[in-house]
Each structure stands twice: as structure tokens, then as C-alpha cells.
N, C-alpha and C positions, 0 to 999 in steps of 0.2 A: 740748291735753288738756282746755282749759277748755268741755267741752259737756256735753252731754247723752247717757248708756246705758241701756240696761235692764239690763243688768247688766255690774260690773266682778269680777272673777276676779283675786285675787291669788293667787300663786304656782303654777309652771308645773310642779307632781308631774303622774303620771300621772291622778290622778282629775280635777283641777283640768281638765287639758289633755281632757281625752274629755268632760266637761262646756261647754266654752268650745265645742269641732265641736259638741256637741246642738246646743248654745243656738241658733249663727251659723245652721246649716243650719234649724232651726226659724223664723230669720229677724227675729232679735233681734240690735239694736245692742249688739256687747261689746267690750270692752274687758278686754285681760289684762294686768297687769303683774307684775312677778318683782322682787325684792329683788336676787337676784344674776345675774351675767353669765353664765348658762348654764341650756340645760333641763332639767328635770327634779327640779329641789329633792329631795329626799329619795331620791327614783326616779332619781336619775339615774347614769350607767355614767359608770366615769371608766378613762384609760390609765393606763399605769404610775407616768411622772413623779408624775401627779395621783392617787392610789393613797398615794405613799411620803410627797407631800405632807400629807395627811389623817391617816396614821395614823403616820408618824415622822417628820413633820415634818425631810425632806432631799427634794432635789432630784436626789438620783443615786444610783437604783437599780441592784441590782447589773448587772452587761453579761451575767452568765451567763444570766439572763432574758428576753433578748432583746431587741427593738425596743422603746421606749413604746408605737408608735400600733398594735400590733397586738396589742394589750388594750382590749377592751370590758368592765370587769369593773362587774357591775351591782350597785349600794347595795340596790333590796329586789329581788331573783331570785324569778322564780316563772313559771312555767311555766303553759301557756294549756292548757285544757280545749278538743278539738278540735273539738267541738259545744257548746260552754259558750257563756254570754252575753258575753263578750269578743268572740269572733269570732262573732257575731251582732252585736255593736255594727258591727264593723270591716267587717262586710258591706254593714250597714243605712246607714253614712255613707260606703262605696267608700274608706276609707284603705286598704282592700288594696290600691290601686295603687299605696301610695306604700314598700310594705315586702315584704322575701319570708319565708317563715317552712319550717320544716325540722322533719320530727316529729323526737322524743326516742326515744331507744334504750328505753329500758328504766324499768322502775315497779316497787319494788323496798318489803320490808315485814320489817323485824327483828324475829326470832322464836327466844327462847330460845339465843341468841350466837349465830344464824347468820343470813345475810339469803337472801331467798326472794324467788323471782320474785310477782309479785299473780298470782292467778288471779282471770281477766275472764268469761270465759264456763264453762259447767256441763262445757266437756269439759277445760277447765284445772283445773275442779275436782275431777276425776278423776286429775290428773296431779301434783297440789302434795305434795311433802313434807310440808305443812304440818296436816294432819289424816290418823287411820287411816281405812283401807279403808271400815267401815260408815260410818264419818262421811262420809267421799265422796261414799255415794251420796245421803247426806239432804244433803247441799247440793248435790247436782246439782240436787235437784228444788226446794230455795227457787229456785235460780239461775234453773230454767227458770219458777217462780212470776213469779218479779220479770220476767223478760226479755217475758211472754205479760202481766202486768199492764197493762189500760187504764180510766185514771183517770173513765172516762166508759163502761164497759161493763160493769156487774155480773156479766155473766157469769165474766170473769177475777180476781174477789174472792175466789172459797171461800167466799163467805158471812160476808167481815171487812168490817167498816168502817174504813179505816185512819185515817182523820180522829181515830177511837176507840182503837184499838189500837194499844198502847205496843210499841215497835219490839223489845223483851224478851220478849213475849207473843208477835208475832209468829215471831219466830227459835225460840222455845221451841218453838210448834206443828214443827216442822221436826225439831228433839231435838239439836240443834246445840249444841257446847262452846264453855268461853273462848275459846280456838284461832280458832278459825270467826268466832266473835260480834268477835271483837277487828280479823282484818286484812279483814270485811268494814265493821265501824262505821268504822274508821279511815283501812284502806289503799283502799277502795273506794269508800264513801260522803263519806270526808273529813272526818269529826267527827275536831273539837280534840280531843275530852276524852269522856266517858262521860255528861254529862247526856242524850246522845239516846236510851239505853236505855229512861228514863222516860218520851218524849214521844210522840205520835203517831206510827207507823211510816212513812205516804206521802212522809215529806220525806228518809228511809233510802233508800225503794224509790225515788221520784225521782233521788236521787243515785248508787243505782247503775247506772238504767237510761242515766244520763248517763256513766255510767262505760266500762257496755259499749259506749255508739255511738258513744262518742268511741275508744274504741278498734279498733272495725270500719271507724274511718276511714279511714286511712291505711295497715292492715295495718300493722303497725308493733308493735315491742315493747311499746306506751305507749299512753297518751290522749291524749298531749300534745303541743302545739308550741311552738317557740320562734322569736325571729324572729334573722333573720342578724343580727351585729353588736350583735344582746343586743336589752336593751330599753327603752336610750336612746334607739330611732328610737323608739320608741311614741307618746313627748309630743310629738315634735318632728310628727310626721306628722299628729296630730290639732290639733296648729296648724297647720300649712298647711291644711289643709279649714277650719279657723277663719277662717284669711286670704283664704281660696277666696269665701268666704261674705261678707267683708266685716271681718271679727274685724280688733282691733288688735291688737298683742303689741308692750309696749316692759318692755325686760333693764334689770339695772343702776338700779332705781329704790330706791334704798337706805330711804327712810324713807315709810310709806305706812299715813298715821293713815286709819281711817275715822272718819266722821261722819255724828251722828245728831243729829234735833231732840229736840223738849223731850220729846217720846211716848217716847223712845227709840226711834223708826224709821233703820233705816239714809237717808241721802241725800247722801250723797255718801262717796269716797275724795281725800285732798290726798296730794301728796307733790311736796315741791322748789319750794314755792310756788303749787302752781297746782291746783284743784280739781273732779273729776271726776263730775257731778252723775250719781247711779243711784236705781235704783227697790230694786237690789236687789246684794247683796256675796256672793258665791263664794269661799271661803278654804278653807286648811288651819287647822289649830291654832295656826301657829306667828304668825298674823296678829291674833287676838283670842284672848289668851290668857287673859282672864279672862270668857271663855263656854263653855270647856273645862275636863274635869276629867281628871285624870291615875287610867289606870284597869290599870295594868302596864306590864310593860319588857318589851323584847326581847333575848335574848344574842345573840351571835351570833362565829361565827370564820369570818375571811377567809381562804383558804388558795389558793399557786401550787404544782401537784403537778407530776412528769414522767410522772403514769401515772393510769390512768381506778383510779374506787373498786374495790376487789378486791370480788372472790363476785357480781360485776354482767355475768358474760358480756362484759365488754372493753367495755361501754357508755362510746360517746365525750357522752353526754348521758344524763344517767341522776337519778329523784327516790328518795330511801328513806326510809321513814318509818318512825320507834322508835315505837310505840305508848306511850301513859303507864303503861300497868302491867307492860311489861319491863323499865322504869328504877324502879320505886316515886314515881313525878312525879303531878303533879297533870293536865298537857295534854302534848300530843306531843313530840317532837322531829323536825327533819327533816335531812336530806342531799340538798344540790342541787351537781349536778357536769354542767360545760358544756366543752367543746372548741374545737378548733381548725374539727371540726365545721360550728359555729355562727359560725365567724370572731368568736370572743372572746379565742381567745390565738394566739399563735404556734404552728406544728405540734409535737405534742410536749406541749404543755404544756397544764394543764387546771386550770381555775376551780372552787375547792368552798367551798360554804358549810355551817356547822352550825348552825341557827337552832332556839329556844325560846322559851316563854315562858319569862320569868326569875324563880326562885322562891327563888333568894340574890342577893347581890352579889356572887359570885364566878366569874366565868362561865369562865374558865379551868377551875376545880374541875369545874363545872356539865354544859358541852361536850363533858368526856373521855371521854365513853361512843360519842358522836356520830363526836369527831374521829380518837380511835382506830379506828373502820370505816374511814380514807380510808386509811390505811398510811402510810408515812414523808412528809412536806412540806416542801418547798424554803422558802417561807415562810408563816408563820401570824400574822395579828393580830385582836386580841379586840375586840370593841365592845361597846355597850348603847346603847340609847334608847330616852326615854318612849312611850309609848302615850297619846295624848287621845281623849277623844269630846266630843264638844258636850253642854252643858247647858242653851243658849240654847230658846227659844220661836220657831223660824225664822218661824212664823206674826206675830208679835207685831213681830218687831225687823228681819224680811227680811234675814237674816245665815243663811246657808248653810254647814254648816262639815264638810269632811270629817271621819273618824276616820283615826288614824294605820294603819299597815300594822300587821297581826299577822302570828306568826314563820310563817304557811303560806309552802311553795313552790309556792304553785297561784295563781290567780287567780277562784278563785268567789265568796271572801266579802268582796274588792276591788269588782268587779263589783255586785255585791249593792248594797255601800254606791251605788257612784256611780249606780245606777236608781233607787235609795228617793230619793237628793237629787235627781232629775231631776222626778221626780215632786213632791214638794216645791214644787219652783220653779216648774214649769209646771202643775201639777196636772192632768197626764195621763198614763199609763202608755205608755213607749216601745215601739213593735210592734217587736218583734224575731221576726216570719213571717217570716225571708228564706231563699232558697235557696239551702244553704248548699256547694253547689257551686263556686260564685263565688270560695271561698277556696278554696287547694290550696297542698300543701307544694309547696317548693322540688324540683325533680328533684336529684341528685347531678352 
């Protein structure tokens, strides 16, 4: 361990692990180490044994639940946008070879105590429950606005500038109600919370044009995919391409001071005696934690069901989103529910989670709007954990520091994060032109 990197990567979550394949494959000496004896730090899917170990602390779960090793059940779940910068990562570095991925049944948006299919394209927006008759047809024609929008041809603008025009203004021109404004800012575009009303409309329209072509992908109830076996293979797969490249990865490194000179420059990482000179340090939070600030919590409830979410069409993979002002909350709530499907549980049996920002300390209280949609549960246990972001000058101290996961079940503002650090670190913008044919669900 005693040499020379350009960069060391402590802790093996998924941003960590899709940052270590940039680096290698851009052709940079790295080096990753992990605290504990398995991938994934935070990200990572544990069976059952390891499940009842975490959160009740016993080694023997009940028999009625079947096998341990036929649970993959994932710590942060979220589900991959089928044309999203994920699988444009996974294209651009070939880990598609080393994982298979299966679209998701169904994308699903609660509205006034019932849950509703999302309508994706302008002729679902003719068919939703979800808005009357006149309102229909004025969101056929944003639909068809948004779908004919190109960011480089005036022609398809109307005469807006969206760079200018506040995403409120926009929708306004249309004559479009709460209803409408709510499960396209939320269930379609993907906004937390309702700051995107006030802002520039193009990153709205963006996000839903990403919405519908992620969804004309795979024909499919959804935009989304997941990969077999959850998304424990994820880190493990972008270490191998790490490893492919040249990448070190040694587990089980319990104590791992970094080191910096008198400037405050990162130069090196020690641990177990011996010191790993870098140019530059790759971390989560939980590695320099006072370059972090704590900026929210996460709720969230674990749940093993014998039946898929009711009012979801029987979807054996299924996401629903509670919009923030069906609950009176501040940001959203979600429902992510996985199958045997996905080869995450045993046949029969199915993985749900109810994830929030957390706006008490009581997340049992908090969850019950969430966990009451999944109908009765074999078992349920509650968590929380902090949220950090970096406060550090990464220019200044060459310390790189992811942000913890927020309660989304999608993977865009994951993504997000780990292309701003890439850039950062290499100060160049990753091409993600690829063809994204390359990737393809799993067949049945």
C-alpha cells in the first residue's frame, strides 16, 4: 500500500464505486478502500439473516419467510430512468456486461386517497382519472408542446424563452389546475417539493421529455429499470471495470486517517500503519466528517409483504409517489415495491419501502399515510439517517466528498451528484453520447 495514486476512494457506496470505473478507465492510478467487509456502504442490499441482524439485532428470522439468500433487499432502492444518465454511465463504461436489468411494471402518483396510473404521453392524458374532460384536452396540447420541444430550434418555443419562463407561467399559458400542475411537477418531472414552480421552466420540460422516452423504451408500464438481484450488483460491477482498468479495492480496512500538509492539501490516506501517498481523496461523509454538514434525515420503513401494492394493477415492481400537498408536508413521499420479479425475494413475496424527507422524529407517526397504501405486512421496521453534503473547498484541500442519498426512488439527482464530482476532479465533462441500444431489459 506504501506507493504512490492519483487518487484514493474511500468507501465502496454506489457513487464512490461509478467514480473509482471513471477515474481507472480515464486511466488514473486508484486505489479504493472500504472500512467494512462488503460492497456497498450505505447502498448496499443485504439477505435476510443480515436484514434481522441490522435492525433486531437476532440471527433467526422467522422460517415462514423463507430462504435468507433469496433476499436481495436494498438499503437506498431506487429505480434507474431508462434513458436517464445512469444507464448512459453504464453504457459509456460497458458494465452492462456485467449485470441484467428488467423494466418495472408500473409508475404510479396519489391523488386525493386514490392512486392513479402517471399519464406519459398526451393520449394517456386523455384517458387519466386524474383531471376533467376540458382539462384533458389542454394538457393534451402542453403534452404535445413538451414532446415537439427542441432546445436548439425556435421554431418549437411559441415564442417562450424557457431559460426565462418560470415553469408556473408556463403551465398557466395551457389553463391547467393543481391536479395537472401537481402529478406533472412531481410524478413526471421528479421535483422534491414545489420550489420548481418559481424557476426556469426548460429543466420541467427536460425532465419530462426524459420521462416520456424513457418510457417509449421498453413499452412497458414505467420509465424504469431495475437490475436482477436489486442493486448490490451495481458497486460491485463498477469495481470490476475498476479492477479491469488497473483499480485496487482492499475491504475490511477498519481505520483510514487521511493526510494533509501544512496548506491543508490532501496527500496521502494511512491506515493499519502504512501510508498511501495521493494527489487527491474520494469519499462519502462518513470519512471526513468534519467537511460535512448535516442538511436532513431520511424516514423510511422496511417492509416483507405476500402481495404486490393494491390499486397498482398487480404490478410485481411498481414506484408511487404522494405528492407534498396531498399530505400537507413540506417534499414528497414515495413507495418503491420489488418482486420475486427482480429476483429480490422468494416467489410470493415482495420488498416495499416508504421513503421521506424527515420533518419529525417520529417516523412511524410520519410513514402512516405511505405505509397504509401497501395493505397488511408480514414485517415492518423503521429507520432514519442523516443527510450530509460537503462544505469543504474541493479546489483548495483536493478532498472530494459525495452527498448522502435523498428519500427519492429514482436515481437522477444520485447521478447528478456523481457527474458534478467527476467533473470536479478531472475538470472535464463526461460524454455521455452513447447508443443507447446497447443496454436492453432482461427478456422474461
Amino acid at each position: 500500500m506504501d506507493e504512490k495514486y492519483d487518487v484514493v476512494v474511500l468507501g465502496t457506496g454506489l457513487k464512490e464505486c461509478i467514480l473509482s470505473g471513471l477515474l481507472s478507465v480515464d486511466g488514473l492510478k486508484v486505489l479504493h478502500m472500504d472500512r467494512n467487509d462488503y460492497y456497498g456502504g450505505e447502498s448496499t442490499s443485504l439477505n435476510l439473516i443480515q436484514l434481522w441482524k441490522k435492525f433486531r439485532n437476532s440471527d433467526k428470522p422467522p422460517a415462514h419467510l423463507g430462504s435468507s439468500r433469496d433476499y436481495n433487499v436494498d438499503m437506498v432502492p431506487k429505480f434507474i430512468m431508462a434513458n436517464g444518465a445512469l444507464v448512459r454511465v453504464l453504457i459509456h463504461t460497458d458494465v452492462t456486461k456485467y449485470m441484467y436489468f428488467k423494466a418495472v411494471d408500473g409508475s404510479y402518483v396519489f391523488n386525493k386517497g386514490k392512486v392513479h396510473k402517471v399519464p406519459a404521453t398526451a393520449m394517456e392524458a386523455l384517458q387519466t382519472p386524474l383531471m376533467g374532460m376540458f382539462e384533458k384536452y389542454r394538457a393534451r396540447k402542453f403534452f404535445t408542446y413538451v414532446h415537439d420541444y427542441n432546445e436548439n430550434d425556435p421554431r418549437t418555443h411559441e415564442g417562450m424563452d424557457l431559460t426565462r419562463v418560470t415553469t408556473r407561467k408556463l403551465i398557466a399559458k395551457y389553463g391547467l389546475g393543481d391536479d395537472a400542475i401537481e402529478f406533472i411537477g412531481h410524478a413526471l418531472a421528479l421535483h422534491r417539493d414545489d420550489r420548481y414552480l418559481n424557476e426556469p421552466a426548460l429543466d420541467t420540460v427536460k425532465r419530462m421529455k426524459l420521462y416520456e422516452e424513457s418510457f417509449a423504451r421498453f413499452q412497458g408500464g414505467s420509465p424504469y429499470i431495475y437490475p436482477l438481484y436489486g442493486l448490490g450488483e451495481l458497486p460491485q460491477a463498477f469495481a470490476r471495470l475498476s479492477a479491469v482498468y488497473g483499480g485496487i479495492y482492499m475491504l475490511n480496512k477498519r481505520e483510514c486517517k487521511v493526510e494533509f500538509n501544512d496548506e491543508g492539501q490532501v496527500i496521502g490516506v494511512t491506515s493499519e500503519g502504512e501510508t498511501a501517498k495521493c494527489k487527491k481523496v474520494v469519499c462519502d461523509p462518513s470519512y471526513l466528517p468534519n467537511k460535512v454538514r448535516k442538511v436532513g434525515k431520511v424516514a423510511r420503513a422496511i417492509c416483507i409483504m405476500s402481495h404486490p401494492i393494491p390499486n397498482t394493477n398487480y404490478s410485481q415492481s411498481v414506484q408511487v409517489i404522494i405528492p407534498q400537498r396531498q399530505l400537507g408536508r413540506k417534499s414528497d413521499m414515495y413507495l418503491f415495491c420489488c418482486s420475486n420479479s427482480h429476483k429480490v425475494a422468494p416467489k410470493g413475496k415482495f420488498i416495499a419501502f416508504v421513503s421521506a424527507e424527515a420533518e419529525t422524529d417520529r417516523p412511524e407517526i410520519e410513514l402512516k399515510p405511505g405505509v397504509n397504501l401497501l395493505g397488511p405486512v408480514d414485517e415492518i421496521f423503521y429507520d432514519t439517517y442523516d443527510r450530509y453534503e460537503p462544505v469543504n473547498e474541493s479546489s483548495v484541500d483536493n478532498c472530494f466528498i459525495s452527498s448522502s442519498y435523498d428519500a427519492t426512488t429514482h436515481f437522477e439527482s444520485t447521478v447528478k451528484d456523481v457527474l458534478n464530482m467527476y467533473t470536479k476532479i478531472t475538470g472535464k465533462v463526461l460524454d455521455l453520447s452513447v447508443d443507447l441500444s446497447a443496454a436492453s431489459a432482461a427478456e422474461e
